[in-house]
N, CA, C and O atoms as a MOPAC input file, in Angstrom:
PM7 MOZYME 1SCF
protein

 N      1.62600 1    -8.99100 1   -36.38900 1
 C      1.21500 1    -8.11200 1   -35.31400 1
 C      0.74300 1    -6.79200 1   -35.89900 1
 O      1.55800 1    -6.21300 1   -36.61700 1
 N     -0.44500 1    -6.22200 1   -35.70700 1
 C     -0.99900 1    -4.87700 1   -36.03900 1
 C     -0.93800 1    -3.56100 1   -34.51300 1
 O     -1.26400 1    -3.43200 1   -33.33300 1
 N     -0.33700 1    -2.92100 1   -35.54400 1
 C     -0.47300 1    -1.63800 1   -34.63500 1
 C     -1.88400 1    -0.87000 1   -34.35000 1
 O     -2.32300 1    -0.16200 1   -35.25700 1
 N     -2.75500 1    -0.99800 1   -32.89400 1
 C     -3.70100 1    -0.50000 1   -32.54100 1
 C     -3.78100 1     0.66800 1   -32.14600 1
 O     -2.71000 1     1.11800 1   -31.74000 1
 N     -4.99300 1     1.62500 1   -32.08600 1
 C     -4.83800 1     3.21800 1   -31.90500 1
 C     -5.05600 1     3.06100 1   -30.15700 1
 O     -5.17900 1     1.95400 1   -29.63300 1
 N     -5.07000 1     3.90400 1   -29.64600 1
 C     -5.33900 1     4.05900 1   -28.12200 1
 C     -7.05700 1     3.87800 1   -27.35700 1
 O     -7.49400 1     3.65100 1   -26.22900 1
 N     -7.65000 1     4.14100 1   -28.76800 1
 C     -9.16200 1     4.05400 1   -28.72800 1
 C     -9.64100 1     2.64500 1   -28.94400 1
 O    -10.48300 1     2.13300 1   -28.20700 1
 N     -8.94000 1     1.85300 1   -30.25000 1
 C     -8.93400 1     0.58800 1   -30.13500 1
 C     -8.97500 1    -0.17300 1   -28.74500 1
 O     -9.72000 1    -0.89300 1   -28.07900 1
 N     -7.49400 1     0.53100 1   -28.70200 1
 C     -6.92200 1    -0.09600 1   -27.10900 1
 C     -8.35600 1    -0.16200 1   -26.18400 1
 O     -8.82200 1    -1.15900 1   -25.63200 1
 N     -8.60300 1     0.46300 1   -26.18900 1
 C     -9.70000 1     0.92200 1   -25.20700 1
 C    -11.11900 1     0.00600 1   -24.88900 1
 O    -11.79500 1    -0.26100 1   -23.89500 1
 N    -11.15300 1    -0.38700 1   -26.73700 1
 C    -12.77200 1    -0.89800 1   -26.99200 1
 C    -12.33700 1    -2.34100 1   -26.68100 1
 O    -13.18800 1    -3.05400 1   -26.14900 1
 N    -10.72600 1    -3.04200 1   -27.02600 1
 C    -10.83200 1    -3.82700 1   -26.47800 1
 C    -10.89900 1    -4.44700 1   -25.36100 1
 O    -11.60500 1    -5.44800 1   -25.24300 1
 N     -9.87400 1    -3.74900 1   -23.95100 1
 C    -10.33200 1    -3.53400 1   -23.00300 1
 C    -11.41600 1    -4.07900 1   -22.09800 1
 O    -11.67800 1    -4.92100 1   -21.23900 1
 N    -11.97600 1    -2.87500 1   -22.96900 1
 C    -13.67900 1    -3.01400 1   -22.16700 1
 C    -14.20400 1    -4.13000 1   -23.03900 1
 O    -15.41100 1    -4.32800 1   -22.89500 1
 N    -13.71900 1    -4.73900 1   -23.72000 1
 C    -15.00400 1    -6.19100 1   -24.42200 1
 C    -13.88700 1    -7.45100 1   -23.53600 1
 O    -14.20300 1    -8.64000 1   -23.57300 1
 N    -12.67600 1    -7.01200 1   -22.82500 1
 C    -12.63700 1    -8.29000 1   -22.44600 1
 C    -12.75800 1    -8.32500 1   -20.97200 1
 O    -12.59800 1    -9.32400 1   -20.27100 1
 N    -13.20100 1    -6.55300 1   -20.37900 1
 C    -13.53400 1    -7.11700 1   -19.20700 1
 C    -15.26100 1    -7.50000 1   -18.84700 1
 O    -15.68300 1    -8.24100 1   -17.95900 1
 N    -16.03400 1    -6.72200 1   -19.85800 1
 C    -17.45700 1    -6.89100 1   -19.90500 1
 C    -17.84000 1    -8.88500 1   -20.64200 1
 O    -18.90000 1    -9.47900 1   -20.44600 1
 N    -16.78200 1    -9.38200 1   -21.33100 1
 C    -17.31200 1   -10.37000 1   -21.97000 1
 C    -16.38600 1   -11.65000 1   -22.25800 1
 O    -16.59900 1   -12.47000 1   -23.15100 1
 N    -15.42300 1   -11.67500 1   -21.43200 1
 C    -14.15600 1   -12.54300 1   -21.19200 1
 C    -14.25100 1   -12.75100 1   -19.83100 1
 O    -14.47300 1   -11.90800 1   -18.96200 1
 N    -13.96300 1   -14.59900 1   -19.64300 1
 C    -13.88600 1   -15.45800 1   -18.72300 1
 C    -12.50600 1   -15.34700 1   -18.55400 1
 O    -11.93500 1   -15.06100 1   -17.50200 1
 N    -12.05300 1   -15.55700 1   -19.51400 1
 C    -10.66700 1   -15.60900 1   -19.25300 1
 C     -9.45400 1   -14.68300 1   -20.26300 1
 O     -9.96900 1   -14.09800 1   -21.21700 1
 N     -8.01300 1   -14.53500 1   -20.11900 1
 C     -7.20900 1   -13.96700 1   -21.30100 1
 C     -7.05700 1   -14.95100 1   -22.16200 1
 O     -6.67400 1   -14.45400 1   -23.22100 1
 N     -7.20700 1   -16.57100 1   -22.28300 1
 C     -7.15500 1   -17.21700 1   -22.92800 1
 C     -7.93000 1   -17.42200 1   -23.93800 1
 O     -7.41300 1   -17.93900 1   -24.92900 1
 N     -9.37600 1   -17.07800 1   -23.97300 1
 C    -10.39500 1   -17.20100 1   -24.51000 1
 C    -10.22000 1   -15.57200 1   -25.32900 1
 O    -10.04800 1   -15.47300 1   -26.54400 1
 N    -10.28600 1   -14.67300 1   -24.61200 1
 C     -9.72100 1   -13.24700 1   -25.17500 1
 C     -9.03100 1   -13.34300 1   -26.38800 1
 O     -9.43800 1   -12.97500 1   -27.49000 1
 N     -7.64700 1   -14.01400 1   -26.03000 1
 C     -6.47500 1   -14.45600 1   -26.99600 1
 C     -6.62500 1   -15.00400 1   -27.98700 1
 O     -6.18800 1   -14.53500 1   -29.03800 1
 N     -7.35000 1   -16.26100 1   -27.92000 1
 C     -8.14200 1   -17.03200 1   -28.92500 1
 C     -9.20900 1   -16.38500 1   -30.01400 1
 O     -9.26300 1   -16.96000 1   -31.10100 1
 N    -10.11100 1   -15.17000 1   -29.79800 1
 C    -10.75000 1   -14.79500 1   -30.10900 1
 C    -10.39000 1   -13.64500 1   -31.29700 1
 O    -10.91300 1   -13.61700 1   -32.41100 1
 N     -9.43500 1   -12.76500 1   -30.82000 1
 C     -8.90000 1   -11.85000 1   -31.43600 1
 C     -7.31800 1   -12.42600 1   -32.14100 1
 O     -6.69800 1   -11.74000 1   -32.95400 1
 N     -6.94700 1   -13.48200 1   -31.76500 1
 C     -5.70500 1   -13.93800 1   -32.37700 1
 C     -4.52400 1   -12.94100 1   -31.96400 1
 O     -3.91700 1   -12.31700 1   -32.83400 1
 N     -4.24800 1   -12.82600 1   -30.72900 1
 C     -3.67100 1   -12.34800 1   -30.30500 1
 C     -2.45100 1   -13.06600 1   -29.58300 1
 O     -2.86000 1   -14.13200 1   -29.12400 1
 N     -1.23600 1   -12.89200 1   -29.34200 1
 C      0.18800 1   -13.30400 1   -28.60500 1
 C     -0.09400 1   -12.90500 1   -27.16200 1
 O     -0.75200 1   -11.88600 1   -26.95500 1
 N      0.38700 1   -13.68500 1   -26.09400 1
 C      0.47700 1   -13.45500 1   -25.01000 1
 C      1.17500 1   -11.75100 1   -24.62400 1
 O      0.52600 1   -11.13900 1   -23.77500 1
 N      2.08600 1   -11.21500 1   -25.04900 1
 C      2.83500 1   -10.05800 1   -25.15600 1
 C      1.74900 1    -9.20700 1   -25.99800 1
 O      1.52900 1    -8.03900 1   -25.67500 1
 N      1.30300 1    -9.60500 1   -26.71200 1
 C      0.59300 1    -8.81900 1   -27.43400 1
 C     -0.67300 1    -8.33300 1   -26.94200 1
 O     -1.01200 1    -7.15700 1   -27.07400 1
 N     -1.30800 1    -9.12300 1   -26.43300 1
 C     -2.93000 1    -8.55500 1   -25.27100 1
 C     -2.64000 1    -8.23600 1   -24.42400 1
 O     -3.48600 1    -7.74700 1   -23.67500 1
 N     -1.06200 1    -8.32200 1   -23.95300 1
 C     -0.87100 1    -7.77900 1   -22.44300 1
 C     -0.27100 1    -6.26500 1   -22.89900 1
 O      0.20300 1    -5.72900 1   -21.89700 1
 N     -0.16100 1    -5.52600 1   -23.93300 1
 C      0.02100 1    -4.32100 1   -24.64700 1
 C     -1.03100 1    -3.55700 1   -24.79300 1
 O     -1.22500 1    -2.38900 1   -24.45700 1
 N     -1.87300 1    -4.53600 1   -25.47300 1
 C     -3.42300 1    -4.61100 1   -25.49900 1
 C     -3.84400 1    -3.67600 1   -24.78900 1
 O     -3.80300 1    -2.47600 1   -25.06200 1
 N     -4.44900 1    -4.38900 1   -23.45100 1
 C     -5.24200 1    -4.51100 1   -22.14900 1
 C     -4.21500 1    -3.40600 1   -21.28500 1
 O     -4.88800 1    -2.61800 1   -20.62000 1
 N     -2.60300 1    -3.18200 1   -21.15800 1
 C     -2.73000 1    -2.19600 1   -20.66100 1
 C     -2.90600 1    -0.90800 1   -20.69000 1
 O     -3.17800 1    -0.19700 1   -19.72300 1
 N     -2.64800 1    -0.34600 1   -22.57600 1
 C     -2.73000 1     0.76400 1   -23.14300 1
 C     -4.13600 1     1.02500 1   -22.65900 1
 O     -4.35100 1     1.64500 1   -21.61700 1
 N     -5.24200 1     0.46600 1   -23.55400 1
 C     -6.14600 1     0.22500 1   -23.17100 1
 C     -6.92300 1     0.73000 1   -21.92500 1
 O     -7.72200 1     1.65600 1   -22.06400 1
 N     -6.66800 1     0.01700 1   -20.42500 1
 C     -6.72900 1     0.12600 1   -19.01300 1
 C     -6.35400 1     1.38100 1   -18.70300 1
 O     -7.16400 1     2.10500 1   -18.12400 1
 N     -5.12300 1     1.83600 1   -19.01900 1
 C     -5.20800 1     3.75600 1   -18.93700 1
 C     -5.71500 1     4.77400 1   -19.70700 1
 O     -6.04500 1     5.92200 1   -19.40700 1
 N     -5.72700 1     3.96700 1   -21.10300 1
 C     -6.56900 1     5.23100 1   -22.14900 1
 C     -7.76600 1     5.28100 1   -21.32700 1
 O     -8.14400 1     6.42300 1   -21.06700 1
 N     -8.66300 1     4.03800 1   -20.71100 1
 C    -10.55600 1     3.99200 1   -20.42200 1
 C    -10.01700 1     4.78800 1   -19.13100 1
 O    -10.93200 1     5.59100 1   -18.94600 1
 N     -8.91400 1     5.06000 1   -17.98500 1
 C     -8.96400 1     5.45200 1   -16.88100 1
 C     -8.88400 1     7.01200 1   -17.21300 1
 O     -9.60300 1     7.86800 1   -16.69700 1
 N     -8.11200 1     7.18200 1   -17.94700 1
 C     -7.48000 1     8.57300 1   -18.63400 1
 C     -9.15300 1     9.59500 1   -19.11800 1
 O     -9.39000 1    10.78000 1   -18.88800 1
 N     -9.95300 1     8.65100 1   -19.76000 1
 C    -10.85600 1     9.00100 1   -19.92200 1
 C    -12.34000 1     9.56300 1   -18.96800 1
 O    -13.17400 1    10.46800 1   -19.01000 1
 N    -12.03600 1     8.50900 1   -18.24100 1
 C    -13.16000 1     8.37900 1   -17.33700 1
 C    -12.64300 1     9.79800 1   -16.19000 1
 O    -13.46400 1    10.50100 1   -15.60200 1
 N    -11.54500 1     9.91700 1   -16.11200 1
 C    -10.96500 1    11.37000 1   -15.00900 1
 C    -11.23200 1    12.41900 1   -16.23800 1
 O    -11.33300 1    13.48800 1   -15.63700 1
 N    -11.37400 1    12.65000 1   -17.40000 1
 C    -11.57600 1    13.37900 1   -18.12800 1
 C    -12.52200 1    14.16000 1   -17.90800 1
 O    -12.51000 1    15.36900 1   -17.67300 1
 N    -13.70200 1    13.13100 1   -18.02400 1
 C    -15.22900 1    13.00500 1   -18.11600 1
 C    -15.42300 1    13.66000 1   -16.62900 1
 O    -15.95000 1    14.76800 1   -16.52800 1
 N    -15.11500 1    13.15500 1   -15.82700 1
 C    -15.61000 1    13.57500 1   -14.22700 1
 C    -15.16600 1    15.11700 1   -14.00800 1
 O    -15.98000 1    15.97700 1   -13.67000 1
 N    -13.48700 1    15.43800 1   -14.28300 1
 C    -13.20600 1    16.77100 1   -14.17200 1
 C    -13.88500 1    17.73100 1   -14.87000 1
 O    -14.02100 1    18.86700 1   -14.41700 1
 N    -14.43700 1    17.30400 1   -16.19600 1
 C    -15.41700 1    18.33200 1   -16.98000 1
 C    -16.81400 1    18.54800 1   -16.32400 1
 O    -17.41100 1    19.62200 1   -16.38900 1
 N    -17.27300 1    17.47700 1   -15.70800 1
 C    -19.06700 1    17.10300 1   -15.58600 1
 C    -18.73000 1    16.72100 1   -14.09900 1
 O    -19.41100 1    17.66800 1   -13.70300 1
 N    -18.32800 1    16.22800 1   -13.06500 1
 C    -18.28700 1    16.02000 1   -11.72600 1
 C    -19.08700 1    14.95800 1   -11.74700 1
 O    -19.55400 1    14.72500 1   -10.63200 1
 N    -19.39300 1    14.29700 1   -12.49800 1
 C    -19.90900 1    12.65000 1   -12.55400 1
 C    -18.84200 1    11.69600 1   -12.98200 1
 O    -17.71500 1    11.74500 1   -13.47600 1
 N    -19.82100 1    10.68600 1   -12.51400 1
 C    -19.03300 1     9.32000 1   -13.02600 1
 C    -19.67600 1     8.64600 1   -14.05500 1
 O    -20.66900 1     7.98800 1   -13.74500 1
 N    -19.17900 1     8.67900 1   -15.67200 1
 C    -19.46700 1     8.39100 1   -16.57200 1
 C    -20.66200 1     6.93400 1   -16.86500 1
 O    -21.63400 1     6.93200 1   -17.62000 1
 N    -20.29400 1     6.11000 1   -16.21800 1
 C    -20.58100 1     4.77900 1   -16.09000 1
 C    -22.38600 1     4.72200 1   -15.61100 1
 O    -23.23700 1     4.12400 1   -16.26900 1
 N    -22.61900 1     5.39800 1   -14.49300 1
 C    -24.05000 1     5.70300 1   -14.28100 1
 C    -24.10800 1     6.75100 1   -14.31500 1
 O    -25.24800 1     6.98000 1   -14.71800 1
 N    -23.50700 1     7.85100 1   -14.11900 1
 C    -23.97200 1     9.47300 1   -14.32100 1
 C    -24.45000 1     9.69600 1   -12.91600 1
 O    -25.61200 1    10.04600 1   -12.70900 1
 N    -23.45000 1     9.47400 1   -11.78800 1
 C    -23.45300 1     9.79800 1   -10.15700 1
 C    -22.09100 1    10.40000 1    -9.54100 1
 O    -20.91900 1    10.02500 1    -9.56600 1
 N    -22.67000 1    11.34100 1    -9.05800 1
 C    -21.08100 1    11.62600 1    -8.45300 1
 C    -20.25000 1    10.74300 1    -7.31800 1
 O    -20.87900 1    10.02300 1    -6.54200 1
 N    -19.18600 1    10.81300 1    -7.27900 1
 C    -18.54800 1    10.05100 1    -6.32000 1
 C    -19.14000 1     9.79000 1    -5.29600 1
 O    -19.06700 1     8.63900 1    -4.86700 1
 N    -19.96600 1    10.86300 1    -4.53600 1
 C    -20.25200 1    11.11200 1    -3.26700 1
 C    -21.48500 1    10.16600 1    -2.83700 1
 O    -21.94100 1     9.90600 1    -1.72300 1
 N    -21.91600 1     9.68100 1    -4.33500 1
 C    -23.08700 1     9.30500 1    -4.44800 1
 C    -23.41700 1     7.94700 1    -4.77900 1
 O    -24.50300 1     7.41200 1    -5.00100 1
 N    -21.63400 1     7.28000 1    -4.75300 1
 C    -21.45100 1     5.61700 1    -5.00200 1
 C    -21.67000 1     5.05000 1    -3.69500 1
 O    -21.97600 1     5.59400 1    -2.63400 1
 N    -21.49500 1     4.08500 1    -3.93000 1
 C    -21.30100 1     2.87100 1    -2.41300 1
 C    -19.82300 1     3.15600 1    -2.17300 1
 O    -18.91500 1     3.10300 1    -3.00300 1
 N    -19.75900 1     3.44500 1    -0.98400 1
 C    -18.66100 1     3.02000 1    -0.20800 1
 C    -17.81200 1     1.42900 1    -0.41600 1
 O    -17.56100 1     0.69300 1     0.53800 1
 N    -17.59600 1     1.23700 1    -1.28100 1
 C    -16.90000 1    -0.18200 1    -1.21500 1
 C    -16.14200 1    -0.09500 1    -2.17300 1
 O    -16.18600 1     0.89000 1    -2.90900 1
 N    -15.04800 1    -1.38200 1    -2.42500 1
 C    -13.74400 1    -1.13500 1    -2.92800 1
 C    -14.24800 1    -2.26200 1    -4.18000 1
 O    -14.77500 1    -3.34200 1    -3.91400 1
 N    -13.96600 1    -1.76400 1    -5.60300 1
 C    -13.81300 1    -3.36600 1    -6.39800 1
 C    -12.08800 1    -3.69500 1    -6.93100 1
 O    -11.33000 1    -2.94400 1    -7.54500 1
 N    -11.88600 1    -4.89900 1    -6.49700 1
 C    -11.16200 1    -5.41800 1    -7.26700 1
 C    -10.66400 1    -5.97800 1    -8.31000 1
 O    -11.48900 1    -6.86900 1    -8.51500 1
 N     -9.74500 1    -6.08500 1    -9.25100 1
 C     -9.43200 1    -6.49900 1   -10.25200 1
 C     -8.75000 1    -7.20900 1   -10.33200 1
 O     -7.63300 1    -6.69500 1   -10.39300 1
 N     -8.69700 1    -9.21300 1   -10.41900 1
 C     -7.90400 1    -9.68200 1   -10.24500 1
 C     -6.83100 1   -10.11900 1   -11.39600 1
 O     -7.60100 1   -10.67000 1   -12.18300 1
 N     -6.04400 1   -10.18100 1   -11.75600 1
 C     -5.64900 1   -10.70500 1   -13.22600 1
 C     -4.97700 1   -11.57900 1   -13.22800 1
 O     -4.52100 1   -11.79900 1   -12.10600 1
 N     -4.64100 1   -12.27600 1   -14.00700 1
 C     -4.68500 1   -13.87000 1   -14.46200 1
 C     -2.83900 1   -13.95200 1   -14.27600 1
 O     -2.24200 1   -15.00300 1   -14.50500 1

């Protein structure tokens, strides 16, 4: 088992929600333990959230397209997990 930085955490994250079907395939890929991607993915999930409120409180955008809140769709996304 290797100890990952918070930024790691992060890049993986985002490559398994941009490019993963599944945590199994995730798991498989990086050779990772069930306990271990779920350490992963949540450090991870708050470092990218931690960030993204960073970004907005400095700049009043939303990092992702560069729109302010006011200026998204009204709709909710979900995240379902496995």
């Amino acid at each position: 088992m290797r100890n990952y930085t918070e930024t790691e955490c992060q890049k993986l994250y985002l490559d398994w929600i941009n490019n993963f079907l599944s945590d199994t395939k995730f798991r498989e890929y990086y050779n990772l333990g069930v306990s271990e991607m779920e350490n992963i993915l949540d450090i991870g999930r708050k470092y990218n959230k931690l960030q993204g409120e960073k970004h907005y409180q400095e700049t009043g955008k939303v990092k992702q397209n560069n729109k302010t809140l006011e200026e998204l769709p009204k709709i909710a996304i979900y995240t379902i997990k496995n």
